[in-house]
Each structure stands twice: as structure tokens, then as C-alpha cells.
C-alpha positions as a Markdown table, in Angstrom:
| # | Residue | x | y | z |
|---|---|---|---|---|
| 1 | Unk | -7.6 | 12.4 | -12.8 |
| 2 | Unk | -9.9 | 10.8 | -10.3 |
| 3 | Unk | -10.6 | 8.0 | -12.9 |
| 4 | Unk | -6.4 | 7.8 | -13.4 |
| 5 | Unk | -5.8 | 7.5 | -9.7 |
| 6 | Unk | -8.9 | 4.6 | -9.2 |
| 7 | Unk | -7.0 | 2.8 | -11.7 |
| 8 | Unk | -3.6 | 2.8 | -10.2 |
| 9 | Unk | -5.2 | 2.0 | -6.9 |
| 10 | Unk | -7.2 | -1.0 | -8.4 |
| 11 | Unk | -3.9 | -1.9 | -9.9 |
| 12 | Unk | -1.6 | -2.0 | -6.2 |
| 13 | Unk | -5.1 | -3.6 | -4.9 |
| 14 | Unk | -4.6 | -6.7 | -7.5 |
| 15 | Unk | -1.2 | -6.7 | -7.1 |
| 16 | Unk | -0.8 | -6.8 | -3.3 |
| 17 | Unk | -3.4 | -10.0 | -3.2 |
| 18 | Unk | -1.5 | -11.9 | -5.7 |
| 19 | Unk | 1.4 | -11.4 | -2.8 |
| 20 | Unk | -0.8 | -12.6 | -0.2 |
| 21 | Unk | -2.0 | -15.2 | -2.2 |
| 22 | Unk | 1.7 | -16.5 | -3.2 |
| 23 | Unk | 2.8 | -15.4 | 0.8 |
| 24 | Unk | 0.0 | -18.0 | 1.8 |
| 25 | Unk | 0.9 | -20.7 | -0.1 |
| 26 | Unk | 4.5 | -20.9 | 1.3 |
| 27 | Unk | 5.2 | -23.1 | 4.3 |
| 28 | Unk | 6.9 | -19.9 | 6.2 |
| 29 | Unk | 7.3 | -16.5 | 5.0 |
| 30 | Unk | 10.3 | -15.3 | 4.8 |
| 31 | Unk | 10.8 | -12.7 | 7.6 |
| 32 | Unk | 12.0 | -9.6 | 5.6 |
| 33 | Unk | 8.8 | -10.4 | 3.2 |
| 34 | Unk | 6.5 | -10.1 | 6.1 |
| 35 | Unk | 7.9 | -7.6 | 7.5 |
| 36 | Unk | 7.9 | -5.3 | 4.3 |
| 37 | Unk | 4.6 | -6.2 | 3.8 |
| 38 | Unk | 3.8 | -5.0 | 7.0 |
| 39 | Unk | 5.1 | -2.3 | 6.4 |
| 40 | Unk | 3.2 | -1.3 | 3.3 |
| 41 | Unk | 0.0 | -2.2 | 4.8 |
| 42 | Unk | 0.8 | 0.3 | 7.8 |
| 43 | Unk | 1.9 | 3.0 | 5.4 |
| 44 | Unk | -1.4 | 3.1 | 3.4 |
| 45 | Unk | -3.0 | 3.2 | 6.5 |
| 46 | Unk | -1.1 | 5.7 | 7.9 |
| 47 | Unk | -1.5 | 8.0 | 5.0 |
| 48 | Unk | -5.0 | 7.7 | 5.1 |
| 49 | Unk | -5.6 | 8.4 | 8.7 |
| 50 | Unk | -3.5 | 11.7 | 7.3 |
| 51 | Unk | -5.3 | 12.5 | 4.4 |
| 52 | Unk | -9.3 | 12.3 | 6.9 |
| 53 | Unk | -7.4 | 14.0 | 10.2 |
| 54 | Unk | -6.9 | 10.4 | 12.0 |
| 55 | Unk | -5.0 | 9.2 | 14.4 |
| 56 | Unk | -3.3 | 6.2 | 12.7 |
| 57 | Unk | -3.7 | 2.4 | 14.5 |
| 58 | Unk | -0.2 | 1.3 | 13.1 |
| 59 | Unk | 2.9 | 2.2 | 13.6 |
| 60 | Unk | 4.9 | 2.5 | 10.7 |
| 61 | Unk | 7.2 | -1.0 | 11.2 |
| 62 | Unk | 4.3 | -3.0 | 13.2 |
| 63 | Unk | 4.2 | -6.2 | 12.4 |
| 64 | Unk | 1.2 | -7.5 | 11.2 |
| 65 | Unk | -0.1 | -11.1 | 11.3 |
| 66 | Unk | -0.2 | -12.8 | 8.3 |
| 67 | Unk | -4.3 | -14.1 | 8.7 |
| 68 | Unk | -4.8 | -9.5 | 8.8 |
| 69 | Unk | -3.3 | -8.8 | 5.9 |
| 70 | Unk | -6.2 | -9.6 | 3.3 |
| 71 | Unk | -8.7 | -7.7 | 5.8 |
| 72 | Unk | -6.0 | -5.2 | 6.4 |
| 73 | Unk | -5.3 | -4.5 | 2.7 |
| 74 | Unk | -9.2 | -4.3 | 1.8 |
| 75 | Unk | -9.7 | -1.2 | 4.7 |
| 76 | Unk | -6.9 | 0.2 | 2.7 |
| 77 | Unk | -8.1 | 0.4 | -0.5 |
| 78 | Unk | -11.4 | 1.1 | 0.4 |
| 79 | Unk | -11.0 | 3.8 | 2.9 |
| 80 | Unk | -8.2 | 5.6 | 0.1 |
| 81 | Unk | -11.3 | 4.8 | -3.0 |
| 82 | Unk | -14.0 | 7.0 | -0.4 |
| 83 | Unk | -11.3 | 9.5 | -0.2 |
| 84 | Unk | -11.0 | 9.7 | -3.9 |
| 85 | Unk | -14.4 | 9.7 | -4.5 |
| 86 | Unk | -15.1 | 12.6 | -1.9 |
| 87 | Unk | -12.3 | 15.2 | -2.6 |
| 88 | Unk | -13.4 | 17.9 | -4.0 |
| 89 | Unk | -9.8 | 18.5 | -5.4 |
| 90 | Unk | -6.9 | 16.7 | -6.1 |
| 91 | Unk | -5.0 | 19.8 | -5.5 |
| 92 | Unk | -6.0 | 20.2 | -2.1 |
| 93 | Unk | -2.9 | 20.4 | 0.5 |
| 94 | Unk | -3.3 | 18.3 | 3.2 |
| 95 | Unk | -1.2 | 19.2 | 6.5 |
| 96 | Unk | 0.2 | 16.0 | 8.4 |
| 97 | Unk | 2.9 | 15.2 | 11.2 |
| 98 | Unk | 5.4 | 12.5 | 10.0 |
| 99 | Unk | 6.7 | 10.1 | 12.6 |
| 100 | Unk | 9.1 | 12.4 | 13.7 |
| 101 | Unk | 6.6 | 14.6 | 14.7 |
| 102 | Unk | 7.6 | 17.2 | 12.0 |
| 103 | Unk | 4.9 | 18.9 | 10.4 |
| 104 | Unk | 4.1 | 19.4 | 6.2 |
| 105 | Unk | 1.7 | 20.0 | 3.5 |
| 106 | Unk | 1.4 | 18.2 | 0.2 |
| 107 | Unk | -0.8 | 17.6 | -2.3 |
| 108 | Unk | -3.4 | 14.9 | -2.0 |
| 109 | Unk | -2.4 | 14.0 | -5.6 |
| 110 | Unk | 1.3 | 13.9 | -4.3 |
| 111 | Unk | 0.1 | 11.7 | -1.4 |
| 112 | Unk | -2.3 | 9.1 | -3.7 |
| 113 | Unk | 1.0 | 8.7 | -6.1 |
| 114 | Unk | 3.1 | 8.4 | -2.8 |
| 115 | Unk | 1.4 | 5.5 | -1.8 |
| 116 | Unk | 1.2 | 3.8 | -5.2 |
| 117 | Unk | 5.0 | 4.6 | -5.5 |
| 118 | Unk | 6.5 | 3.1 | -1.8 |
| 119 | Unk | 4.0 | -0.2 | -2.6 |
| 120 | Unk | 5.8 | -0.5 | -6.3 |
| 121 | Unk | 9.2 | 0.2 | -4.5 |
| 122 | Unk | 8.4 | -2.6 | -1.3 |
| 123 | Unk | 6.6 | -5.1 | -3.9 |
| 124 | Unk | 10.4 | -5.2 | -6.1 |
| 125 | Unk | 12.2 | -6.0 | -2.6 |
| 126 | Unk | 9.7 | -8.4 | -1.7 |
| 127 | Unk | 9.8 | -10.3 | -5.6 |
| 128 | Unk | 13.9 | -10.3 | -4.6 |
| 129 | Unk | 13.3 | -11.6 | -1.4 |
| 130 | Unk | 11.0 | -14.5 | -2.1 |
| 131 | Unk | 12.7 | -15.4 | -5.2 |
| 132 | Unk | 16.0 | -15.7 | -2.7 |
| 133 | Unk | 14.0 | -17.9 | -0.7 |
| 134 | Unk | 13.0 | -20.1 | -3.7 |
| 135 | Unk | 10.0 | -19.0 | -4.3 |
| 136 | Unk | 8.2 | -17.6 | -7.8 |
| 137 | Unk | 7.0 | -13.9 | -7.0 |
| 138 | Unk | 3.7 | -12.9 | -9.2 |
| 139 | Unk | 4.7 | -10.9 | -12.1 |
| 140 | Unk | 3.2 | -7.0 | -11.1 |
| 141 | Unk | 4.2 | -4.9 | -13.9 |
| 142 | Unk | 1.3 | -2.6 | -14.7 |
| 143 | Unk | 1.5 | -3.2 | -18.2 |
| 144 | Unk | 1.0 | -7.2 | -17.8 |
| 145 | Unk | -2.2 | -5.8 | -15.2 |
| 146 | Unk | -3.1 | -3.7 | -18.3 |
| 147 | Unk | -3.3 | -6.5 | -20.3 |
| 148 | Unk | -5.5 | -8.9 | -18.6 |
């Protein structure tokens, strides 16, 4: 399962620079594609600093600055590839306090697939929203990843 969840991370990893990389070709990003980005980024963090008993940097809607997001994204992955690496069980419940200060427990499997899941979900808003603004989106179906 470990293996599984180092593959579906590698797979958002690829997928999230192909957006920066199409994101820095483009004269100006469209707002509502850097903000969702943004947003993305934060949230991975977030969940990490959850998952290790951190207090998060981000907020959850922070905007980040375009020239961050590479650096950003990399701290993301490998900070969530340690915790992978060091969990002794995907089963383990991890308590956490969402941004309304309301407190739960989940799985850290749940968690791992939440993050892979809201980046899928934000990366399909962001392919609308560039392709609205006349630009080409990468294609980020896992199967075309799967492929190469």
C-alpha cells in the first residue's frame, strides 16, 4: 500500500509541474488559476503539518506567488514521501483541527487519498479555466502518466 500511495503521489507531483510549467509560459495567469493553485499547494501543506503535529504556515486561501510554487510544491511532496516512508501504519488515525477549529480523526490512508483527490478535483477546474482563457491545459489523466 505504501508502494500504491508513492505512486499516486509521484503521479500529482508530475502533474502539478506540467501546470506550473504551462502557468509559466503564459503572459498572465489567469486569476482563478492561481488562486486554485494556491490553494492546492496550501492544502498539501496543511495536511501535512496535520499528519507530523504542525502548525501549518498557510492559510487555506493564501495566495501564493507564482516564482514559490515549484519550491512550494517540492516541500510538498517531499515532506508527504518521509511521511510515507515513516508510518508505521496506514491505518493509524491521526487527530487534527480543521479551520474551523473543529476537531477529528481519520485515517492517514484517508488523508494521503484526500490529498490526491482535492489536487485531481482543483487540476479539472484549473484545465477549464485556462482553456477559457485560451490556453492548452496538459493532459493529467493517470492512465496517459501510466503510459509514459
Amino acid at each position: 500500500m505504501k508502494a500504491f500511495f508513492q505512486q499516486l503521489f509521484d503521479y500529482n507531483f508530475y502533474c502539478n509541474k506540467q501546470l506550473i510549467a504551462v502557468c509559466g509560459s503564459l503572459d498572465v495567469i489567469p486569476e482563478r488559476t492561481a488562486s486554485l493553485f494556491s490553494h492546492m499547494l496550501n492544502a498539501h501543506h496543511i495536511w501535512n503539518a496535520r499528519i507530523l503535529g504542525q502548525e501549518a504556515q498557510f492559510g487555506v486561501w493564501e495566495l501564493q506567488a507564482f516564482e514559490r510554487w515549484e519550491d512550494l510544491h517540492y516541500e510538498n511532496q517531499r515532506t508527504t514521501f518521509e511521511i510515507i516512508t515513516n508510518a508505521d501504519q496506514l491505518e493509524a488515525r491521526i487527530s487534527y483541527e480543521n479551520i474551523e477549529g473543529r476537531t477529528y480523526a481519520n485515517s492517514l490512508k484517508d488523508i494521503l487519498f484526500q490529498v490526491i483527490n482535492h489536487s485531481t478535483h482543483h487540476r479539472a477546474q484549473i484545465a477549464a479555466d485556462l482553456r477559457a482563457n485560451g490556453a492548452e491545459p496538459p493532459a493529467s489523466d493517470y492512465i496517459f502518466y501510466k503510459r509514459s
